[in-house]
C-alpha positions as CSV (number, residue, x, y, z in Angstrom):
1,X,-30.6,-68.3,13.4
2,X,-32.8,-65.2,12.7
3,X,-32.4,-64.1,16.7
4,X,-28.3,-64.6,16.2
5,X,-28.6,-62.1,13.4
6,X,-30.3,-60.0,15.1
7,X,-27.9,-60.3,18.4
8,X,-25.3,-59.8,15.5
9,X,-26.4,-56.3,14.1
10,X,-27.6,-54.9,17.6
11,X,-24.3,-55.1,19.0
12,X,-22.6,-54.0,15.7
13,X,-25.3,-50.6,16.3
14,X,-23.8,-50.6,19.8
15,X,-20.4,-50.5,19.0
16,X,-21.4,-47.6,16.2
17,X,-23.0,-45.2,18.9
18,X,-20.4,-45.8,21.2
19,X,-17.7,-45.1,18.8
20,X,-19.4,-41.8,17.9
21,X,-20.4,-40.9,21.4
22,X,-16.2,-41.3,22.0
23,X,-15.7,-38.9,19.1
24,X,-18.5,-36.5,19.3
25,X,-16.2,-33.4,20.5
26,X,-15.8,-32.0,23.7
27,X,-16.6,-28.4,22.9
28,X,-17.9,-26.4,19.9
29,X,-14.4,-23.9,19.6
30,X,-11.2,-24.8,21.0
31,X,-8.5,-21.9,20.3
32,X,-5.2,-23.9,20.6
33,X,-1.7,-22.2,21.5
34,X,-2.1,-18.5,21.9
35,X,-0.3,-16.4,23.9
36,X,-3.3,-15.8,26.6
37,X,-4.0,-12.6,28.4
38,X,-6.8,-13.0,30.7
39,X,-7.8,-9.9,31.5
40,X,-5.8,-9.6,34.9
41,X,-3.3,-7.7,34.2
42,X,-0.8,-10.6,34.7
43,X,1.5,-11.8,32.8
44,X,0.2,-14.2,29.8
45,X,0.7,-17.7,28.9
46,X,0.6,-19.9,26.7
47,X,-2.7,-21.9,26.5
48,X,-5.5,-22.9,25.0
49,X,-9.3,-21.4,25.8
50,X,-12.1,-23.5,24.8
51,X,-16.2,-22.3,24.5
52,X,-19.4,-24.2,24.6
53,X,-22.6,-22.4,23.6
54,X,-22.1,-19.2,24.4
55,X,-19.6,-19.7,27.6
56,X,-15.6,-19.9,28.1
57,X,-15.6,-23.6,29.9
58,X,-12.1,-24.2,29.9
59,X,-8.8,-22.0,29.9
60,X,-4.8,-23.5,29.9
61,X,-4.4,-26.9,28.9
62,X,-7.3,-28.3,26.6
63,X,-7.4,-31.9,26.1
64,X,-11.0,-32.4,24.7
65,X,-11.2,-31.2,20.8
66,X,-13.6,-28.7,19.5
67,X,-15.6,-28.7,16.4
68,X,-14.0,-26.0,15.0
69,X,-10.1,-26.0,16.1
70,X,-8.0,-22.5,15.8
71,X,-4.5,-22.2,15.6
72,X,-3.4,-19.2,17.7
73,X,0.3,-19.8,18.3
74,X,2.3,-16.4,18.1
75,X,-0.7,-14.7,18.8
76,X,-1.9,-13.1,21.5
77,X,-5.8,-14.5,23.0
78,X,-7.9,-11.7,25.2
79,X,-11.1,-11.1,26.2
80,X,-13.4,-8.8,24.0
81,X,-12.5,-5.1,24.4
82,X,-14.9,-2.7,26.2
83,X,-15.7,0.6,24.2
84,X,-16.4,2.9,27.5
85,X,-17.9,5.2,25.0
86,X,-19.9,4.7,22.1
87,X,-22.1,6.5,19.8
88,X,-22.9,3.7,17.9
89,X,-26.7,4.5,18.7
90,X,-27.9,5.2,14.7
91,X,-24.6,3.5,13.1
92,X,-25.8,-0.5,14.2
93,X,-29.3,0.7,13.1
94,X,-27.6,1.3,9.7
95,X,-25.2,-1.6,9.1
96,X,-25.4,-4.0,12.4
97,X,-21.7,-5.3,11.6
98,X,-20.1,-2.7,13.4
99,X,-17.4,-3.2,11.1
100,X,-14.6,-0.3,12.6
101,X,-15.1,-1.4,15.9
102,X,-15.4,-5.3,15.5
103,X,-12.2,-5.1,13.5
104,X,-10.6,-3.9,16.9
105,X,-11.7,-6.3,18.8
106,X,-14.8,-4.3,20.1
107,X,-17.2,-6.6,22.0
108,X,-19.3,-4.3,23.9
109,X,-20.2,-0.6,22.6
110,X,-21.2,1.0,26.0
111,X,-23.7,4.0,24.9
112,X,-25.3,7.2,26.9
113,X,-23.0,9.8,27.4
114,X,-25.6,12.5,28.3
115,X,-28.4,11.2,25.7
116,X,-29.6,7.7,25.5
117,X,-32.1,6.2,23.2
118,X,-35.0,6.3,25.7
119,X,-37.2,7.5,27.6
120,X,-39.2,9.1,24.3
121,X,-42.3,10.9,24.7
122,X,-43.9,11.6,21.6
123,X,-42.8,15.6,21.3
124,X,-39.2,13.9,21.4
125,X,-39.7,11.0,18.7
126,X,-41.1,14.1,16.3
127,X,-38.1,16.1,16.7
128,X,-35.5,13.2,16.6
129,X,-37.0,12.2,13.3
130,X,-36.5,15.5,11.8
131,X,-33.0,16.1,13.0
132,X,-31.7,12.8,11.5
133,X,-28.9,13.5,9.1
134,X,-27.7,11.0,6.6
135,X,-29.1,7.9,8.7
136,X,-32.5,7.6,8.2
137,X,-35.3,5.4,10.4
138,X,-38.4,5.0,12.1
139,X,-38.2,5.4,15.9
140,X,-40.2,2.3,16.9
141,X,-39.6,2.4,20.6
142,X,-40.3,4.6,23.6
143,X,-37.9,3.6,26.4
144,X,-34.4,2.5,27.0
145,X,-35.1,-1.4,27.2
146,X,-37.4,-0.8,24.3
147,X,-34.6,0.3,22.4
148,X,-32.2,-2.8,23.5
149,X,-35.6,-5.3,22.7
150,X,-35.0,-3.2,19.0
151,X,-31.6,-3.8,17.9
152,X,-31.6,-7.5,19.3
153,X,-34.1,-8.1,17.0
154,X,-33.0,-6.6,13.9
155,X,-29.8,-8.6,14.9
156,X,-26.2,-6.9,16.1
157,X,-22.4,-7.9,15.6
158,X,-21.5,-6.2,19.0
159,X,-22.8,-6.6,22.3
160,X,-24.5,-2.9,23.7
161,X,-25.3,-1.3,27.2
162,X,-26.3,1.9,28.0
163,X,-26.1,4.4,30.5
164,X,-29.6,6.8,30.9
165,X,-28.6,10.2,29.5
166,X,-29.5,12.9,32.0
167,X,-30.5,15.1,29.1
168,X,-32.9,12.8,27.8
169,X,-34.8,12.7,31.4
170,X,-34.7,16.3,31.6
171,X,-35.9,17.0,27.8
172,X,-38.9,14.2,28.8
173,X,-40.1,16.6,31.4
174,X,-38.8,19.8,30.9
175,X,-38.5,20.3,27.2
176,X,-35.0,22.1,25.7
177,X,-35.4,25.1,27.4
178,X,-33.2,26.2,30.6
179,X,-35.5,26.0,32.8
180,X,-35.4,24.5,36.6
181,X,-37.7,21.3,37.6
182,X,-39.9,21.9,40.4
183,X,-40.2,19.4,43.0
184,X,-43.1,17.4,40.7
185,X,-41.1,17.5,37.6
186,X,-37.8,16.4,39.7
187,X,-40.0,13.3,41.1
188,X,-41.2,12.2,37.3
189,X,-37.6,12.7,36.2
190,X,-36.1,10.5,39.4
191,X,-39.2,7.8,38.5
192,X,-37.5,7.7,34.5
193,X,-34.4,7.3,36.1
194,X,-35.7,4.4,38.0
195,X,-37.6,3.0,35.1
196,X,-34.7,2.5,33.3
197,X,-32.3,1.4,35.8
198,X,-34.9,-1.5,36.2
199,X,-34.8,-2.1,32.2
200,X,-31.3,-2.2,32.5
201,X,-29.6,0.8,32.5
202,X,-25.8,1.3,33.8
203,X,-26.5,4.6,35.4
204,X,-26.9,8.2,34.5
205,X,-24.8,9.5,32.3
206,X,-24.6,13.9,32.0
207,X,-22.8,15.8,28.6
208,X,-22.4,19.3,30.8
209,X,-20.9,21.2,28.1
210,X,-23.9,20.9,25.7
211,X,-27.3,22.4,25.9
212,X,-29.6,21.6,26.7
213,X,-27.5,19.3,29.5
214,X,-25.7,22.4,30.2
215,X,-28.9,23.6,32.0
216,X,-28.7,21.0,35.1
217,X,-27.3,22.3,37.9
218,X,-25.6,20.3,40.7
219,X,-28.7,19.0,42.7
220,X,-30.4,18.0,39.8
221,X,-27.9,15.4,38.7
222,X,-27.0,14.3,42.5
223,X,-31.1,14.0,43.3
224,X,-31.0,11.9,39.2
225,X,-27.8,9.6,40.0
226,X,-28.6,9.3,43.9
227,X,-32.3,7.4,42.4
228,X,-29.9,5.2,40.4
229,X,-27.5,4.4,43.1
230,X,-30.0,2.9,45.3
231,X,-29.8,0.7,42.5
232,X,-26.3,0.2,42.1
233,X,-25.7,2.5,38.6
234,X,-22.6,4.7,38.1
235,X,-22.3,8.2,37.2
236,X,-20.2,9.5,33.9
237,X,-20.0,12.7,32.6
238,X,-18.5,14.8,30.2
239,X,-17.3,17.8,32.7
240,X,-19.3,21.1,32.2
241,X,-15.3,21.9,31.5
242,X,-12.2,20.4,30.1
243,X,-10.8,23.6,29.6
244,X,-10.4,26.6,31.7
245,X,-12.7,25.5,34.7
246,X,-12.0,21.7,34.2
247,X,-10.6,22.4,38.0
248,X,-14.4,22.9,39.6
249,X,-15.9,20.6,36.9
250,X,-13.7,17.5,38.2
251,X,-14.7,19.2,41.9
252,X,-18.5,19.0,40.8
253,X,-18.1,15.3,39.5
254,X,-16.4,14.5,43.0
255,X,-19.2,16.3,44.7
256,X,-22.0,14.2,42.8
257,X,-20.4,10.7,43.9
258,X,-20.1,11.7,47.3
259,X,-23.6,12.6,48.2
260,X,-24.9,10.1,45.8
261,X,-22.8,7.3,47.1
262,X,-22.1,6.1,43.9
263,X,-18.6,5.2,41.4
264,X,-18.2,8.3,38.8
265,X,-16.0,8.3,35.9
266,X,-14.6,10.9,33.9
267,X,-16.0,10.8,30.3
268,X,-12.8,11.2,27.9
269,X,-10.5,13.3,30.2
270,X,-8.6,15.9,28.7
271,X,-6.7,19.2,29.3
272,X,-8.8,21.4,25.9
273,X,-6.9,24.5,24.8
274,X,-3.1,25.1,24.9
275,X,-3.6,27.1,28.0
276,X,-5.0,24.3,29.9
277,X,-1.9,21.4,28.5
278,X,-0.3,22.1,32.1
279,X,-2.7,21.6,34.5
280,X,-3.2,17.3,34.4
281,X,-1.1,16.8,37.4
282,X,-3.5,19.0,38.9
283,X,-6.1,17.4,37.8
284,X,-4.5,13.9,38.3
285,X,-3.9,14.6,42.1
286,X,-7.6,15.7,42.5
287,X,-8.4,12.3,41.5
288,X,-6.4,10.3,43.2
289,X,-7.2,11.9,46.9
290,X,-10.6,11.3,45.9
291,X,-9.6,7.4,45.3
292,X,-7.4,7.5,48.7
293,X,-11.1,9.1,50.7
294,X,-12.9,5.8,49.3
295,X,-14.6,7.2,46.7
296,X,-14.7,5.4,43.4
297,X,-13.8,7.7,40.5
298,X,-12.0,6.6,37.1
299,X,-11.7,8.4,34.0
300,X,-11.8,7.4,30.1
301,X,-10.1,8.8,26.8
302,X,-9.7,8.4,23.6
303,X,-6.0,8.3,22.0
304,X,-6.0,11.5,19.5
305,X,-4.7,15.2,20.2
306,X,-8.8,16.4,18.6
307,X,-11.8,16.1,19.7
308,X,-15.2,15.9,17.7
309,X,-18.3,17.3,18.2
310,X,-20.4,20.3,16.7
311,X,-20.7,23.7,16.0
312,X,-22.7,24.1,19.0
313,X,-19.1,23.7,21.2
314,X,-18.3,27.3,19.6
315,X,-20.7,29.0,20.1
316,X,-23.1,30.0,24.0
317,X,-25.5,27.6,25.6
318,X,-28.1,30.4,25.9
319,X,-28.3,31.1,22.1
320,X,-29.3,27.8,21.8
321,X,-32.1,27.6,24.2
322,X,-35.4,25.6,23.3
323,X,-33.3,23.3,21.4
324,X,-32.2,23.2,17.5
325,X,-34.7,24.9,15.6
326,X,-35.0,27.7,18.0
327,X,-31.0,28.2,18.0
328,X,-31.3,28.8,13.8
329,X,-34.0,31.1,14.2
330,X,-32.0,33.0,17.0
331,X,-29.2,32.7,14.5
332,X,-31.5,34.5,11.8
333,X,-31.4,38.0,13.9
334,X,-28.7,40.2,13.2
335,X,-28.2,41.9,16.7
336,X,-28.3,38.6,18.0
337,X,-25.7,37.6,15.9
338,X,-23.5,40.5,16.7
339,X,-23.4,39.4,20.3
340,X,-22.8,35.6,19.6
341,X,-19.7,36.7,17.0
342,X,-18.2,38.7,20.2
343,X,-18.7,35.8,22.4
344,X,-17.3,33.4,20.4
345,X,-13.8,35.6,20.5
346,X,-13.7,35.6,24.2
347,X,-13.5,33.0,27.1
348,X,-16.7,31.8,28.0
349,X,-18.0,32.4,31.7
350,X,-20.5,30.0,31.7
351,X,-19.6,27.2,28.8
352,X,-16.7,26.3,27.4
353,X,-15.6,27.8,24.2
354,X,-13.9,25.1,22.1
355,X,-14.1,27.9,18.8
356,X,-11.2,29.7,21.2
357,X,-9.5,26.8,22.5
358,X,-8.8,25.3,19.1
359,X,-9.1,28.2,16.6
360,X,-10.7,28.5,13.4
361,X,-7.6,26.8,11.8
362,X,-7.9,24.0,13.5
363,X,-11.6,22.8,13.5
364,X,-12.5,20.4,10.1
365,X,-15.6,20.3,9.0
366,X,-16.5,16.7,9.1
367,X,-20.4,15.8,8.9
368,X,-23.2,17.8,6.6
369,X,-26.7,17.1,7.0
370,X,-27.7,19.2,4.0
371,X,-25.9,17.8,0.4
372,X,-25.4,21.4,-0.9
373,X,-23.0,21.4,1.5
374,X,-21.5,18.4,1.4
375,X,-18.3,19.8,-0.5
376,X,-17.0,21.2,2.4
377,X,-16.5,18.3,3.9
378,X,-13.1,17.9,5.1
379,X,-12.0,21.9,5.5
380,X,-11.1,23.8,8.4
381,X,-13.6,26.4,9.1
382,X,-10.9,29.0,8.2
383,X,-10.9,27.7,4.7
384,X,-14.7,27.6,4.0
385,X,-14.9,31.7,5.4
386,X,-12.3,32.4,2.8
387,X,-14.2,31.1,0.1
388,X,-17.2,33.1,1.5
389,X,-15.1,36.5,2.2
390,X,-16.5,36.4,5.3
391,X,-15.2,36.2,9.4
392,X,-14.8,32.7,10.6
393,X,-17.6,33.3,13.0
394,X,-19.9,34.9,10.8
395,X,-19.4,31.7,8.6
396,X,-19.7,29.1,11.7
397,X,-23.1,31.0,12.3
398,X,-24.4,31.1,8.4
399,X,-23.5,27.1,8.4
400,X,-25.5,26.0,11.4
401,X,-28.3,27.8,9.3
402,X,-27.9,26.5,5.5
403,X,-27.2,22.8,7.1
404,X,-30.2,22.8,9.4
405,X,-28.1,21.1,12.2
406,X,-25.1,21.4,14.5
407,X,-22.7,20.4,11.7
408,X,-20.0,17.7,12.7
409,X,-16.4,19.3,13.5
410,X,-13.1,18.2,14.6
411,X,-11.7,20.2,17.0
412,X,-8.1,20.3,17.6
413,X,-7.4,21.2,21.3
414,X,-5.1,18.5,23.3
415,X,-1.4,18.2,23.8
416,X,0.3,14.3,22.6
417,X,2.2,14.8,25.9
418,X,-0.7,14.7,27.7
419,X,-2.3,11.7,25.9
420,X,0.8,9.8,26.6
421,X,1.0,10.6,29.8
422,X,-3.2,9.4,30.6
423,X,-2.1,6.5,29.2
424,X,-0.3,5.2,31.6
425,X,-2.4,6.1,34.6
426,X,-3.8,2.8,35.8
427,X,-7.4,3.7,36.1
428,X,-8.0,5.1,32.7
429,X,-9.8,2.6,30.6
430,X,-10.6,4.0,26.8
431,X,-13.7,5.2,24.6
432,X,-13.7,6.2,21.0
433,X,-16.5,8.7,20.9
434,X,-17.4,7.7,17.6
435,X,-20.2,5.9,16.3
436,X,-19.0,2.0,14.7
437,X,-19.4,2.3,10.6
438,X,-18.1,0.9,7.8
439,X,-16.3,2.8,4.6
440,X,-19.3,2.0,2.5
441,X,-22.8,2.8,1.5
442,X,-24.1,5.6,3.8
443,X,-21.5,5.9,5.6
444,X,-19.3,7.9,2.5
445,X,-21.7,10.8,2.7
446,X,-19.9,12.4,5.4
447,X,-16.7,12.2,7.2
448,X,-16.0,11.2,10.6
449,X,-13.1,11.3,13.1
450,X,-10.1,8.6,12.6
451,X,-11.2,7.1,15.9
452,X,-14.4,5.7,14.9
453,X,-11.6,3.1,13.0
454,X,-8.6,3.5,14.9
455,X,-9.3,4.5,18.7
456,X,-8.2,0.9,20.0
457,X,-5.6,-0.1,17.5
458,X,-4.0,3.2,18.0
459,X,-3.3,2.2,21.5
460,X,-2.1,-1.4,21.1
461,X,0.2,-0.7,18.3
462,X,1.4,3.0,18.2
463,X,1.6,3.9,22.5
464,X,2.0,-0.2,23.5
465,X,4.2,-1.9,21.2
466,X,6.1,1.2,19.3
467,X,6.7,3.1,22.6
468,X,6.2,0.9,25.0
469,X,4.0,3.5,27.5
470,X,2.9,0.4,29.1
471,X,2.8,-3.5,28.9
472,X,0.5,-5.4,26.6
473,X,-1.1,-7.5,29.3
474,X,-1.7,-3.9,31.2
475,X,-3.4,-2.7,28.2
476,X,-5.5,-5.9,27.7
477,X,-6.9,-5.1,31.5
478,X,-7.8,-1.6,30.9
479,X,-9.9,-2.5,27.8
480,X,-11.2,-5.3,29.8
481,X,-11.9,-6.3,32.9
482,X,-11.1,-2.8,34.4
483,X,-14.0,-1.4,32.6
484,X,-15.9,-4.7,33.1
485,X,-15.7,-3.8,37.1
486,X,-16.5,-0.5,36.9
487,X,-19.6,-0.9,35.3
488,X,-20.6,-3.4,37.2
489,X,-20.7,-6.3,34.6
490,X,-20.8,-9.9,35.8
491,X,-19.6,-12.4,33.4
492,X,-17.6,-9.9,31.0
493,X,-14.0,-8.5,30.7
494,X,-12.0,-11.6,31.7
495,X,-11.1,-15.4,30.1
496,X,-12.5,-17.4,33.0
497,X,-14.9,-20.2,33.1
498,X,-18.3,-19.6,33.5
499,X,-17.9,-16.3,31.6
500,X,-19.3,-14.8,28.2
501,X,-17.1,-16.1,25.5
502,X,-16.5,-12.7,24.0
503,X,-13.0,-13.4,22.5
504,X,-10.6,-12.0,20.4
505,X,-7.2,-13.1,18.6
506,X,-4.9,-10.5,17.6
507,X,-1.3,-10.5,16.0
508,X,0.4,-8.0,19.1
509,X,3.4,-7.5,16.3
510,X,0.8,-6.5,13.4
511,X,-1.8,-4.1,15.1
512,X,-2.1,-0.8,14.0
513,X,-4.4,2.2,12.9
514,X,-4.4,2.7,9.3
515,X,-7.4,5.6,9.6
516,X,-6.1,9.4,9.7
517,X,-7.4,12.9,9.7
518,X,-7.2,13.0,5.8
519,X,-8.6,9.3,5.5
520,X,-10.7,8.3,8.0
521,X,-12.5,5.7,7.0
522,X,-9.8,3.2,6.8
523,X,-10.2,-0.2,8.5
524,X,-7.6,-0.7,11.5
525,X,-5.2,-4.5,10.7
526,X,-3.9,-7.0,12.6
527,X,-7.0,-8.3,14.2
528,X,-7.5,-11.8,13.3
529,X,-10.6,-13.2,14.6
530,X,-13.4,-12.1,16.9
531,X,-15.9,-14.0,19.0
532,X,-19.1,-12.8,20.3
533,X,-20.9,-15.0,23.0
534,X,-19.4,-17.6,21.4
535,X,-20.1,-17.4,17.5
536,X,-17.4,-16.3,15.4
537,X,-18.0,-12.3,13.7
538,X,-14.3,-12.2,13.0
539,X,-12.8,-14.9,11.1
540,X,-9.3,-14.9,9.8
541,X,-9.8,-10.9,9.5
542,X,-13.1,-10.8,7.5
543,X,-16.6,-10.1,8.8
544,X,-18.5,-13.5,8.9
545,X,-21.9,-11.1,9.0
546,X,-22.9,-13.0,12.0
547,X,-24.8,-11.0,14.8
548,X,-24.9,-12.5,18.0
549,X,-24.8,-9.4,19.8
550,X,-27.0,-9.2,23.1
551,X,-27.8,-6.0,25.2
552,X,-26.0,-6.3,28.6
553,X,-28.1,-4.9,31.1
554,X,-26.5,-3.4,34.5
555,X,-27.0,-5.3,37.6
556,X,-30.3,-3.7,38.4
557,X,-32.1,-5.2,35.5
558,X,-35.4,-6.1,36.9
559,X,-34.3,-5.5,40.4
560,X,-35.2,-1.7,40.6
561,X,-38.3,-0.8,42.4
């Protein structure tokens, strides 16, 4: 009788486990019923895309269920957008949400246009630390991959990945100064390059326009970025011109990939000064019989008429020589500043002189380090040398000074012509040049640019959807997979099986910038939810604080000896 019980209740437990076994679900996310774009460039359907772990498994017609089921229909389903250019470097070590960018569907923040976070030598990590501005923090790492191993750690919303910034190399070894490397220094800067091409570095990436980057001349960056092709890396820049020479500084780019071997992309193309607004058929045709010889060259922008930067774009590289401090003392001597005022009024032979090709009137003053001068925040530079009775230049020069630092400026200089017109050139993918922030806590001490909130919104909704430059599955590919293949990335950029399930869903009919030149710290709309290797960081348009962010590492990781 005892042993019938028994039989009784085991087969009763049986029946249990099997019944939960049937409905123990298939998947952990199932997103039912959007309208999918998968990165192609093809037309979209509607489907479902389910994830397990961190992986897309399944894409179209989902019949398993998910633990968490989301209803997508009349939205549109894509895979996480690719920032091609991010200075999101300090701004994840201050708020790890990356709330502008993750509330544009921002995945990946791809970082190392000209500087990167590593290679540090101890001379460097001193001087970093004193040049912080509002964003404050101990340097705890020495290389590139020391610096990934960092923010993983402290936890991150977004995934990152890094170029090597030829800069940094050459500071490492050659200090600030414009000097030449001889043959020794060259091989210890090639041997960084390697180093961090084996920790996971995309490439080399130069900032020509700036010193000290402005110092390297062509060998130098085709001996640096033929080191990291042998190991597969790419080479982006930001031209020694976009202005008046941006002819021989797309020539130079052009130059580099040839001899090196290696893909190079144009860092946020643009034609800078009203003088220039003619030349981008020029410039376009340049490219494309590069492309038609083999060679693989693409170009990036971001979707505003101004630029941002620093004082140091107005005034020449050779005042500024041995880096920051000795620029302000330079700064400090009248003859010396005589000759940089008449500079600054001229065209420059050797750098590009954005004072000229914007104009006083048109460059905001947008990021203080020093809080006297914080309530000037938000002026042109015309306004502030009224106040001071003084020439714009004289006042450009006394600010750099009093602020202790390159001061942040906006810099008015590009034609909305021409941005439409990049826009629809099929291998432009798009960077916002802006660090990733949040309208909150540090953050309010300075301004910023309106693309640091809007630069991806601003293309799906205003150039997409309102004028209908190009189609919304053609966007989805340049933000995606485009970018995705250029850098090299396996597993990213596309809704496929097998890949990362960076995913985001977005109302195509609601998308829009909200952030402007007046306001810029306004969140961007329309994006619904965002997922990051899986786990949700978006849901149902607010921040979940979750930070699954990873650092994707270029195909050398490891493999670079």
């Amino acid at each position: 009788m005892a042993s019938g019980r028994i039989f009784t209740l085991a087969l009763a437990l049986l029946a249990g486990a099997a019944t939960a076994s049937a409905a123990e679900p298939a998947y952990d996310v199932v997103i039912r019923g959007g309208m999918v774009y998968d990165g192609s460039g093809q037309a979209p359907v509607v489907g479902d895309v389910a994830i397990k772990g961190d992986r897309i498994v399944a894409v179209g017609k989902v019949a398993g269920k998910g633990r968490t089921e989301v209803a997508a229909k009349g939205m549109a389903v894509a895979p996480g957008f690719i920032n091609m250019l991010s200075w999101a470097t300090e701004s994840l070590i201050a708020d790890p949400r990356s709330q502008s960018d993750i509330r544009q569907g921002v995945t990946l923040e791809v970082m190392g246009e000209g500087w990167s976070m590593g290679p540090l030598n101890a001379t460097m990590k001193a001087l970093e630390t004193q040049r912080q501005g509002d964003i404050r923090y101990p340097i705890e790492w020495t290389s590139l991959g020391d610096y990934f191993a960092y923010l993983e750690k402290r936890g991150i919303a977004t995934n990152i990945a890094s170029f090597v910034g030829a800069a940094t190399v050459r500071v490492h070894e050659l200090g600030e100064g414009d000097v030449d490397p001889n043959p020794e220094q060259l091989g210890r800067m090639k041997a960084l390059v390697r180093q961090a091409m084996n920790e996971g570095a995309l490439g080399v990436g130069s900032s020509l326009i700036y010193a000290p980057g402005s110092y390297a001349e062509t060998p130098e960056l085709v001996a640096l970025m033929t080191e990291a092709g042998k190991c597969g890396g790419m080479y982006i820049s930001h031209m020694r011109s976009e202005g008046d020479r941006i002819g021989e500084a797309v020539d130079e780019l052009i130059e580099i990939a040839r001899q090196s071997g290696a893909p190079a992309e144009i860092y946020h193309l643009k034609m800078a000064g009203r003088g220039n607004w003619d030349k981008l058929d020029a410039i376009v045709k340049k490219i494309e019989d590069a492309r038609a010889e083999g060679l693989r060259i693409t170009t990036d922008m971001y979707t505003y008429t101004a630029g941002a930067t620093g004082l140091d774009a107005a005034m020449p590289t050779w005042v500024q020589a041995g880096g920051l401090e000795a620029w302000i003392e330079r700064l400090k001597d009248p003859a010396i500043r005589a000759r940089v005022a008449a500079e600054m009024q001229k065209p420059g032979s050797d750098w590009e002189n954005l004072y000229l090709g914007a104009g006083a009137d048109k460059m905001i003053l947008a990021g203080f380090k020093n809080d006297a001068l914080k309530p000037l925040t938000g002026k042109t530079l015309t306004e502030v040398a009224a106040m001071r009775g003084k020439s714009p230049e004289e006042t450009a020069m006394d600010l750099v000074v009093e602020d202790g630092s390159r001061v942040g400026t906006i810099y008015f200089l590009m034609s909305e012509d021409n941005v439409r017109k990049q826009i629809q050139l099929p291998w432009m993918s798009f960077g916002s040049d802006a660090e990733s922030q949040a309208p909150e806590g540090v953050f309010l001490k300075s301004s910023t640019h309106p693309r640091a909130y809007g630069n991806v919104a601003r293309l799906l909704g205003r150039y997409v959807r309102d004028e209908k430059l190009i189609p919304l599955e053609e966007a989805v590919r340049r933000l995606t997979s485009l970018p995705a293949t250029n850098l090299g990335l396996a597993g990213r950029g596309a809704l496929k099986p097998g890949y990362y399930a960076d995913v985001v869903v977005f109302d195509p009919a609601t998308i829009a910038d909200r952030a402007t030149f007046e306001q810029p710290q306004q969140y961007a709309v329309g994006m619904r939810d965002v997922y990051v290797n899986g786990v949700a960081v978006l849901k149902d348009g607010e921040h979940s604080g979750a930070t699954p962010g990873r650092a994707v590492r270029g195909p050398a990781w490891n493999h670079c000896r």
